[in-house]
DRENNUFI-360122 format. One line per field, with one value per residue (C-alpha): residue number from 1; x, y, z. Coordinates in pm, whole numbers, padded with zeros to 5 digits. Layout:
nr <- [NUM / ...]
u <- [X / ...]
v <- [Y / ...]
w <- [Z / ...]
This chain:
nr <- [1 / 2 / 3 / 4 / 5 / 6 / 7 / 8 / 9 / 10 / 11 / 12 / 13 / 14 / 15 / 16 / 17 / 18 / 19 / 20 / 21 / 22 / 23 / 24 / 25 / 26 / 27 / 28 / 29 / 30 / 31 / 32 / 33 / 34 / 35 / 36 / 37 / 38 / 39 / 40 / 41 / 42 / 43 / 44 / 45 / 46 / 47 / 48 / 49 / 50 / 51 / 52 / 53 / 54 / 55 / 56 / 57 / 58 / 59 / 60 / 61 / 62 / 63 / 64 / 65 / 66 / 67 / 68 / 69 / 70 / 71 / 72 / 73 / 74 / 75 / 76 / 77 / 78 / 79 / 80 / 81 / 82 / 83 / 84 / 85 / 86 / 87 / 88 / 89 / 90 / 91 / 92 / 93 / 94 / 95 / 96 / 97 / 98 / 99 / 100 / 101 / 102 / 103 / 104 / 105 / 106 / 107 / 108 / 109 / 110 / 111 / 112 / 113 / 114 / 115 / 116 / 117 / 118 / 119 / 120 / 121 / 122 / 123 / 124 / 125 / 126 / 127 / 128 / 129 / 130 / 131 / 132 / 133 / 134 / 135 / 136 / 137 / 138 / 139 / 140 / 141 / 142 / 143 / 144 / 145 / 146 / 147 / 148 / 149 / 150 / 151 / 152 / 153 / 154 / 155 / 156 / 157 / 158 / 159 / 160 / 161 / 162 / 163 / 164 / 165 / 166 / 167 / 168 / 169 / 170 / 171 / 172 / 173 / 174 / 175 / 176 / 177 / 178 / 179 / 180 / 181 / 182 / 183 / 184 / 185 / 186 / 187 / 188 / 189 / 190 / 191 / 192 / 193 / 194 / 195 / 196 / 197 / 198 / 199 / 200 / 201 / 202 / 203 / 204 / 205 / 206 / 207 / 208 / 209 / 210 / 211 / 212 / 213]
u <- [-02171 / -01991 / -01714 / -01982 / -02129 / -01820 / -01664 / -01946 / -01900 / -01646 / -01366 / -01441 / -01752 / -01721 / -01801 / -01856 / -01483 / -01639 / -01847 / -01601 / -01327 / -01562 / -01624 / -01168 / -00914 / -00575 / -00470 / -00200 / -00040 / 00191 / 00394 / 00589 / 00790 / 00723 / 00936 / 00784 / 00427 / 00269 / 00417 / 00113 / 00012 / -00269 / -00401 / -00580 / -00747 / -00870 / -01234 / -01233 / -01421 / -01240 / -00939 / -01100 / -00855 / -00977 / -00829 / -00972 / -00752 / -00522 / -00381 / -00072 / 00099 / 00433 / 00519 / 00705 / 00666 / 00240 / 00252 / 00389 / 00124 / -00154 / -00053 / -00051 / -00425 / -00491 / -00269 / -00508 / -00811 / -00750 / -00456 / -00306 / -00055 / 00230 / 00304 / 00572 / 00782 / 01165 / 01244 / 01513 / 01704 / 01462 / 01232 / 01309 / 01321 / 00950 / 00833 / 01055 / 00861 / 00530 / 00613 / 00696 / 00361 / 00111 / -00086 / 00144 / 00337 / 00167 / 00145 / 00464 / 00443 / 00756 / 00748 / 00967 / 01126 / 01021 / 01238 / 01024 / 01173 / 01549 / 01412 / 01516 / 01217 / 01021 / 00705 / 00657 / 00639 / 00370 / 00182 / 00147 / 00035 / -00242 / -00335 / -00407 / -00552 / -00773 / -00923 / -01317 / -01358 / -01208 / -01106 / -00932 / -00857 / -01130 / -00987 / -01269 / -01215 / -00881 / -00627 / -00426 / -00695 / -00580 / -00189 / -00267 / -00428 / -00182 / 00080 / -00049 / 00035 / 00425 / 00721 / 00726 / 01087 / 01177 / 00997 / 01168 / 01085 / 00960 / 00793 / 00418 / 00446 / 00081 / 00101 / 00390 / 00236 / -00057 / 00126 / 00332 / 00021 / -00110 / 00138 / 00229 / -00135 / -00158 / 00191 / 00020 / -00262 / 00030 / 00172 / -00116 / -00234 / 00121 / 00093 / -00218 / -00150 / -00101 / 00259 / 00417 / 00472 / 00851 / 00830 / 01020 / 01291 / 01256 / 01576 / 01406 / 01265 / 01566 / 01748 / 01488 / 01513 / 01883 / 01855 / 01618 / 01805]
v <- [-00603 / -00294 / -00021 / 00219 / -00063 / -00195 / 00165 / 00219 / -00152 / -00091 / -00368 / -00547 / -00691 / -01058 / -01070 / -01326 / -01312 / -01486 / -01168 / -00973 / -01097 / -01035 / -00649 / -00644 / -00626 / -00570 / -00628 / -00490 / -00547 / -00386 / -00396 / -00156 / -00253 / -00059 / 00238 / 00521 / 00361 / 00014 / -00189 / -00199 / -00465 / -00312 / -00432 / -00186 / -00340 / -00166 / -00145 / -00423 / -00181 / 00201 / 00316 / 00408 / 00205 / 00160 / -00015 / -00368 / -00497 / -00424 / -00501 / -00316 / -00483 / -00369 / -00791 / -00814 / -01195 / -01153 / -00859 / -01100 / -01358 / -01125 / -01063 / -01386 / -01424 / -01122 / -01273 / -01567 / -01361 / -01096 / -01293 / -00967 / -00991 / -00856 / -00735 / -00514 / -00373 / -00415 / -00732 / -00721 / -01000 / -01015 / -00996 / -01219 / -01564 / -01504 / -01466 / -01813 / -01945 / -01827 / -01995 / -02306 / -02356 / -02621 / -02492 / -02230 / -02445 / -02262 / -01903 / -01780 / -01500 / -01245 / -00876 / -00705 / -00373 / -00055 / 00259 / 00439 / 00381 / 00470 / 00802 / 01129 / 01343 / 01023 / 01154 / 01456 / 01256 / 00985 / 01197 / 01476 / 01156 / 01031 / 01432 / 01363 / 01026 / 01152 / 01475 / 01536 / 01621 / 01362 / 01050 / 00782 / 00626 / 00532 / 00498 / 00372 / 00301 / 00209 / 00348 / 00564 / 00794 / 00896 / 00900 / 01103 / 01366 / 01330 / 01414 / 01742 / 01886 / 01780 / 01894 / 01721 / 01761 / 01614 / 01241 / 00969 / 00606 / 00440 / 00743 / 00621 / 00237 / 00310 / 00581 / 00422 / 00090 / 00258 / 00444 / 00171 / -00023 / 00301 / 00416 / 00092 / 00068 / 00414 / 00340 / 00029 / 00268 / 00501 / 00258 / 00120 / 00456 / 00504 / 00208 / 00313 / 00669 / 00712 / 00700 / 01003 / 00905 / 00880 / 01035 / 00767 / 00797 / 00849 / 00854 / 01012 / 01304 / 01342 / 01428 / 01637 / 01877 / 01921 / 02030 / 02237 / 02355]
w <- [-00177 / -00328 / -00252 / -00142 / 00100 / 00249 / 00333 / 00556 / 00763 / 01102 / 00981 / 01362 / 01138 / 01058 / 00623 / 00379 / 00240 / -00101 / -00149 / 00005 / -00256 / -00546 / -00459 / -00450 / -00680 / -00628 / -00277 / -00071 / 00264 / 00453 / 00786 / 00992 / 01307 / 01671 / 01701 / 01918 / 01868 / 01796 / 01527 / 01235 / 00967 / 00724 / 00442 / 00172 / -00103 / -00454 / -00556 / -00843 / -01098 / -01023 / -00874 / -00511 / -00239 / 00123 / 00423 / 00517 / 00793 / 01018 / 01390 / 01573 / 01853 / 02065 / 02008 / 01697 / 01696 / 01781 / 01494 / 01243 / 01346 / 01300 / 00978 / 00853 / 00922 / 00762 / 00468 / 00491 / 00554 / 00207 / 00016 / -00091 / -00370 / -00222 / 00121 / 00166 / 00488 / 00633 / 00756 / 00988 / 01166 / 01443 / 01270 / 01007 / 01301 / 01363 / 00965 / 00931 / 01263 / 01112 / 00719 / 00840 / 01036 / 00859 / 00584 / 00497 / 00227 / -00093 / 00049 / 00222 / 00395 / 00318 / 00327 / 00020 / 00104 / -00091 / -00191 / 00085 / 00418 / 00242 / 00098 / 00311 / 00414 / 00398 / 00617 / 00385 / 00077 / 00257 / 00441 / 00115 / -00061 / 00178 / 00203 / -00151 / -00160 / 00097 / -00064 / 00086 / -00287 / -00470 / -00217 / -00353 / -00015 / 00245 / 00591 / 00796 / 01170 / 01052 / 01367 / 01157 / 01144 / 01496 / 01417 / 01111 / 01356 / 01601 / 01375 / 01265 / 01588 / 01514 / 01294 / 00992 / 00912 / 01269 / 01186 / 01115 / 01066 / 01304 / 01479 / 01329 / 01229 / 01165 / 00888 / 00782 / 00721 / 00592 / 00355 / 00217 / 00078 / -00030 / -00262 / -00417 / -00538 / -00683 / -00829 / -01030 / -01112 / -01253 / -01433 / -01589 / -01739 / -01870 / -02027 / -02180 / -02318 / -02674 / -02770 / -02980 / -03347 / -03462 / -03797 / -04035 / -04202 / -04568 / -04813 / -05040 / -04867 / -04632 / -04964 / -05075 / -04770 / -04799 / -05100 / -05055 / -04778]
């Protein structure tokens, strides 16, 4: 199985998660609380041998407690790396409920909380970014059948400047994993770039140019 096969399979398909794992590499998951819509939990997962991202999982649920359930199978299902979100204190009884089930002693499940949801004008940044990631000509991010394909419609017919958090736990969610993979994918390439040369200091010739000078 490969990128270019699995973007084309509806995510409702039951796959051989051995073969499945082998076509991923890094692995992201995400969760966003109901607000005006559906809480989500997504999971989007990078093509092991580019940069292309696409969305493997995901469920949405107005039942914060059922939400974080769902997740956990999907944390079982894709072991991402990291899954990130807000946990509140309501929130935070039912991840507690859901870590201290059996079997979940080596794999807790905690959401960390990203710069994101604190930023102001948060929906133009995300949805700009998935606008990008999502380029006919150059798409980095394969949605699928995933439901945010609808919200992401949806909220073209609305002011950007009036969303706020909350409004579209779906993009939201969806963004979240998003952007903290192509923020790795930043990072590494930083990493990678040649580094300017600091020209070394030389007694010699530093004396030479001031007296020259």
């Amino acid at each position: 199985m490969t990128y270019d096969d699995l973007k084309h399979i509806p995510m409702s398909e039951e796959l051989d998660l051995r073969e499945l794992r082998l076509c991923l590499g890094t692995v992201v998951g995400a969760v966003a609380w109901p607000g005006k819509e559906e809480g989500a939990c997504i999971v989007v997962a990078m093509d092991r041998h580019s940069n292309r991202m696409l969305v493997v999982g995901e469920f949405e649920s107005w039942d914060i407690r059922e939400l974080i359930r769902q997740a956990g199978v999907l944390d079982f299902r894709f072991l991402p790396e990291r899954w990130v979100g807000d946990v509140d204190d309501s929130a935070g009884v039912f991840v507690s409920e859901l870590n201290a089930e059996p079997g979940r002693e080596g794999r807790r499940f905690y959401p960390t909380s990203t710069w994101m949801g604190e930023m102001d004008g948060m929906y133009r940044y995300i949805l700009a970014e998935i606008k990008q990631l999502c380029r006919p000509d150059h798409r980095q991010l394969e949605l699928r059948d995933s439901l945010a394909v609808d919200y992401l419609s949806a909220v073209e017919q609305v002011e950007v400047s009036e969303l706020k958090l909350g409004d579209y736990p779906g993009i939201e969610a969806l963004a979240h994993a998003a952007i903290i993979l192509l923020e790795k994918v930043r990072a590494e390439k930083a990493a990678l770039a040649p580094k300017p040369k600091r020209e070394q200091y030389n007694p010699l010739w530093s004396g030479l140019r001031r007296k020259r000078a």
